[in-house]
C-alpha positions as CSV (number, residue, x, y, z in Angstrom):
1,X,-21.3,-22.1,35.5
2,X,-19.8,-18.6,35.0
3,X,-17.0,-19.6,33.1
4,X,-18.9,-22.8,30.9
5,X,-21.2,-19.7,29.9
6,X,-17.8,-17.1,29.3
7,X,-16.7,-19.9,27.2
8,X,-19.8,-20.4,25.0
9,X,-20.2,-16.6,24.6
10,X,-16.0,-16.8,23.3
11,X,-16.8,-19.5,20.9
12,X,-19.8,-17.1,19.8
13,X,-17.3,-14.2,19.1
14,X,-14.8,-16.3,17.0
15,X,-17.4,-17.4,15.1
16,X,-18.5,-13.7,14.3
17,X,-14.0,-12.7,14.2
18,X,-14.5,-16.0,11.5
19,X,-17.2,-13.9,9.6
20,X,-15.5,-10.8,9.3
21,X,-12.2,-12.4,8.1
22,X,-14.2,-14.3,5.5
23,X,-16.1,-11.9,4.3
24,X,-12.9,-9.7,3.9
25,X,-11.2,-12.7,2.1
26,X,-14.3,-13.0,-0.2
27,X,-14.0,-9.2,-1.0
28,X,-10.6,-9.5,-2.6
29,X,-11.3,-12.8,-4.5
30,X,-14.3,-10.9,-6.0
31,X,-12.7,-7.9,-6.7
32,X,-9.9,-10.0,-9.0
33,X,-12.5,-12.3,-10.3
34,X,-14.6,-9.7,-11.0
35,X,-11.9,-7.9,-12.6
36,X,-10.5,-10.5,-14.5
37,X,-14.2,-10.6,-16.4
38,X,-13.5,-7.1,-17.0
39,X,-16.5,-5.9,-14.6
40,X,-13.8,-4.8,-11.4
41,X,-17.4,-2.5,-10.3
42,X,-19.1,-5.2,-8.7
43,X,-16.3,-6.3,-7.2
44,X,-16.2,-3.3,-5.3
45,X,-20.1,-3.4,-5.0
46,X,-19.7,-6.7,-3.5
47,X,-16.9,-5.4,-1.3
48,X,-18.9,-2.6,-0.3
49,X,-22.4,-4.7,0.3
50,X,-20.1,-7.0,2.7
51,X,-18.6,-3.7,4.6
52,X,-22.1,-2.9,5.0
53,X,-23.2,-6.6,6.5
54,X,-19.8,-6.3,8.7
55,X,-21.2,-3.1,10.0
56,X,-24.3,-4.0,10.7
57,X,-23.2,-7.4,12.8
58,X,-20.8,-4.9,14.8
59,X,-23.9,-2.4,15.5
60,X,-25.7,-4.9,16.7
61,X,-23.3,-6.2,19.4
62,X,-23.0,-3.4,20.8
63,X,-26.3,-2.0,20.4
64,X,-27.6,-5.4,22.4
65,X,-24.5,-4.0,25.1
66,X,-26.3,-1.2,25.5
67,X,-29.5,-1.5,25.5
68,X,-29.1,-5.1,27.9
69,X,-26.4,-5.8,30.5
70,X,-28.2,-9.3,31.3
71,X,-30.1,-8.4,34.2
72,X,-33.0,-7.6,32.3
73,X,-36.2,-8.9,33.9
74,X,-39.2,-10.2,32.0
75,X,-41.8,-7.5,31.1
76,X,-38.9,-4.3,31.1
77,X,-38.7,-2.2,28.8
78,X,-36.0,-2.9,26.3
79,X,-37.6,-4.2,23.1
80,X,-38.6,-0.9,22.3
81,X,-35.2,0.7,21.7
82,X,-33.8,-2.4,20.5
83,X,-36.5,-2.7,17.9
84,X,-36.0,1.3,17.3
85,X,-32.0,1.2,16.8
86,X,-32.5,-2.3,14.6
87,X,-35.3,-0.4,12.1
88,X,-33.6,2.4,11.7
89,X,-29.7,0.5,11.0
90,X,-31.5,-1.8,8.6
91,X,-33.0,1.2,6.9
92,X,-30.4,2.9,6.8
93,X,-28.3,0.1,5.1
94,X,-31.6,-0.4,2.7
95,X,-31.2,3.1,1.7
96,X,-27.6,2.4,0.6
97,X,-27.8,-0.4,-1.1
98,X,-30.7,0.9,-3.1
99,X,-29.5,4.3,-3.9
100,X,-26.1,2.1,-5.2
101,X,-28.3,0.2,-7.1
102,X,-29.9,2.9,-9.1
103,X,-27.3,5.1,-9.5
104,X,-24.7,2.3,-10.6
105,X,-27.0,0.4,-12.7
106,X,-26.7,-2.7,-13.9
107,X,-24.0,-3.4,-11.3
108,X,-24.9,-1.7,-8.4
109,X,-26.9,-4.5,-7.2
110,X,-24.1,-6.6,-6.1
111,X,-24.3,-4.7,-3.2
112,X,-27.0,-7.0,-2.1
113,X,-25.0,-10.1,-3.1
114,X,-22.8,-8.8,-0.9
115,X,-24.8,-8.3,1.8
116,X,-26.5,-11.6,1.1
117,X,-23.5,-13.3,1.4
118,X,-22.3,-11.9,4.5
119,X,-25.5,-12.6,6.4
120,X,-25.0,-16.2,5.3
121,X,-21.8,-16.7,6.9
122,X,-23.0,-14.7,9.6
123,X,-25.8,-17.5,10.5
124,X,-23.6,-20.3,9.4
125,X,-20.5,-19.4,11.9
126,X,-22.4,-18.0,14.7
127,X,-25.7,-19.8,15.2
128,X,-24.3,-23.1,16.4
129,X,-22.6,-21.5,19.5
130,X,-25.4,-19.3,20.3
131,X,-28.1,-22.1,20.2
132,X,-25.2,-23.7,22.6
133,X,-25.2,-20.7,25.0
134,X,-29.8,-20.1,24.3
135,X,-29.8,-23.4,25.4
136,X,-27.6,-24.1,28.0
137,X,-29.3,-20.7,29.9
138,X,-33.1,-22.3,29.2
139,X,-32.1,-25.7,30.5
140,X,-30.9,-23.8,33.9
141,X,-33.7,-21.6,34.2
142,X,-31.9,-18.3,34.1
143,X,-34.4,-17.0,31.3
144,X,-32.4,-13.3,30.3
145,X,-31.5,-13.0,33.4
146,X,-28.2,-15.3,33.0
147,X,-24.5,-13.5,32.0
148,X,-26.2,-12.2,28.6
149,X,-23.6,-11.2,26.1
150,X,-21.3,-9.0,28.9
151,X,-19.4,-12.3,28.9
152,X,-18.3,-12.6,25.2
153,X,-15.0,-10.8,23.8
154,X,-15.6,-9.0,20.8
């Protein structure tokens, strides 16, 4: 069972390794197509919204590390913290994006469509695997008490 869930949790992490390459490959095909339209600022705005998405995904893997090691009973107290450290990394990435976006008007607000675009890739390369691992822990009963995410490779 251990190592059906270890492999699960590894097909989650290549899927978020897939995301970060993309999203680094989409960076330099909008930097030269946004410079070949002579605009080479949002290219770096997008670069710079999908650094942002990157390090938000990283944050949160090991923010989840911290905060659960997968022995978590229901009732604890965890969602507190993890709702504290999410509000205030989404802010703080909310605060970036918008201070880019009025400062560097009217291209600073690629930043988003970077950010947008990460997140999308995000969903689209991890979700599958992790509805595989949600799943597969529900259908045994363990709830959040199974291997949690101690098990993946990042």
């Amino acid at each position: 069972m251990i190592v059906a869930l270890d492999a699960q949790w590894s097909a989650v992490a290549r899927g978020y390794r897939f995301a970060l390459i993309f999203a680094a490959l989409a960076g330099v095909v909008a930097v030269v197509a946004t410079a070949l339209t002579g605009h080479w600022l949002a290219g770096i705005f997008i670069c710079v919204g999908l650094g942002l998405g990157g390090w938000n995904s990283r944050r949160l893997w090991t923010d989840t590390l911290k905060l659960t090691d997968g022995t978590a009973e229901a009732g604890e107290k965890w969602r507190g913290p993890a709702v504290g450290a999410s509000a205030r990394r989404l802010g703080l990435i909310t605060l970036l994006g918008f201070l880019i976006a009025l400062a560097y008007r009217p291209l600073g607000w690629t930043v988003f469509l970077g950010l947008l675009v990460f997140q999308v890739v995000m969903v689209a390369t991890v979700a599958p695997p992790l509805k595989r691992v949600i799943k597969g822990q529900s259908i045994k009963g363990q709830g959040v008490k199974g291997q949690g995410i101690k098990g993946a490779a990042a």
